[in-house]
C-alpha positions as CSV (number, residue, x, y, z in Angstrom):
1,X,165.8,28.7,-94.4
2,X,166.4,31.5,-96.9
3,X,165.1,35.1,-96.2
4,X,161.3,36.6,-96.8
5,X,160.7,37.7,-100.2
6,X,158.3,40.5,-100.9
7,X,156.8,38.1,-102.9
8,X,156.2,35.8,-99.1
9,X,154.7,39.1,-97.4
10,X,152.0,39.6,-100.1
11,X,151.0,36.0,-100.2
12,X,150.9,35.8,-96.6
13,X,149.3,39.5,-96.1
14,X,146.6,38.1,-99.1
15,X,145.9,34.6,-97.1
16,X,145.4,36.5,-93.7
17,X,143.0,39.0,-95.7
18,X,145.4,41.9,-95.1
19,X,146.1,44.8,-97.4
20,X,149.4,46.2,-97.6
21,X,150.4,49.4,-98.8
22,X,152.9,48.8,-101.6
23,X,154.9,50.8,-99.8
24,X,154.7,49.0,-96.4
25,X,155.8,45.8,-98.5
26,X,159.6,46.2,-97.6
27,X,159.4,47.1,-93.8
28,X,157.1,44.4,-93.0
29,X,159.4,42.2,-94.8
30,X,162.8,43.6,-92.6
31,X,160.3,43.3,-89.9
32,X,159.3,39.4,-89.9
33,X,163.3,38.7,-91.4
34,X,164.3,40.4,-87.9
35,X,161.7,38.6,-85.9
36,X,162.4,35.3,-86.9
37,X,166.1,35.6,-87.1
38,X,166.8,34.0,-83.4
39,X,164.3,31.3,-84.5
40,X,166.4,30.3,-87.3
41,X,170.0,30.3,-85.6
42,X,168.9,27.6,-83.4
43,X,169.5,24.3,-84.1
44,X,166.2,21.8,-83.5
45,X,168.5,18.7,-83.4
46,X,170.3,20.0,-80.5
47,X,167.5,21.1,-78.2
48,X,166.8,18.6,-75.4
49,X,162.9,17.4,-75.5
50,X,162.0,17.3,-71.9
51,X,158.5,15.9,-70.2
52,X,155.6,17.8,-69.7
53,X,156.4,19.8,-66.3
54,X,152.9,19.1,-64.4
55,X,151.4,16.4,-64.1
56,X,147.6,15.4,-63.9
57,X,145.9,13.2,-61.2
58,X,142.6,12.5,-61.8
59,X,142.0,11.9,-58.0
60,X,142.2,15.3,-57.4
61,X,145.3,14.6,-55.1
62,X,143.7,11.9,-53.0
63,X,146.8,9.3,-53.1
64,X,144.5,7.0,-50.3
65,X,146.4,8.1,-47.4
């Protein structure tokens, strides 16, 4: 995934309704490049899907015992 243009944060900033300073432009754009920076070193097709952790019973515990 290639970096965030300033051409990305003003689209973005427009669809959330946000105005931006023009010169706010280029931090915000550092600033979401930086965020999502350990997001993109990872790599999806080695991450192990596990269940959920809890599980539901709609007894409310009750097993009959």
């Amino acid at each position: 995934m290639n970096e965030i243009t300033l051409e990305d944060v003003r689209r973005r900033a427009a669809v959330a309704g946000i105005t931006l300073r023009d010169d706010r432009v280029e931090m915000v754009r550092r600033l979401l490049n930086e965020a999502l920076a350990p997001l993109r070193r990872l790599d999806a097709n080695a991450m192990r899907t596990t269940e959920p952790a809890a599980t539901f019973d709609a007894r409310g515990g009750d097993d009959g015992r």
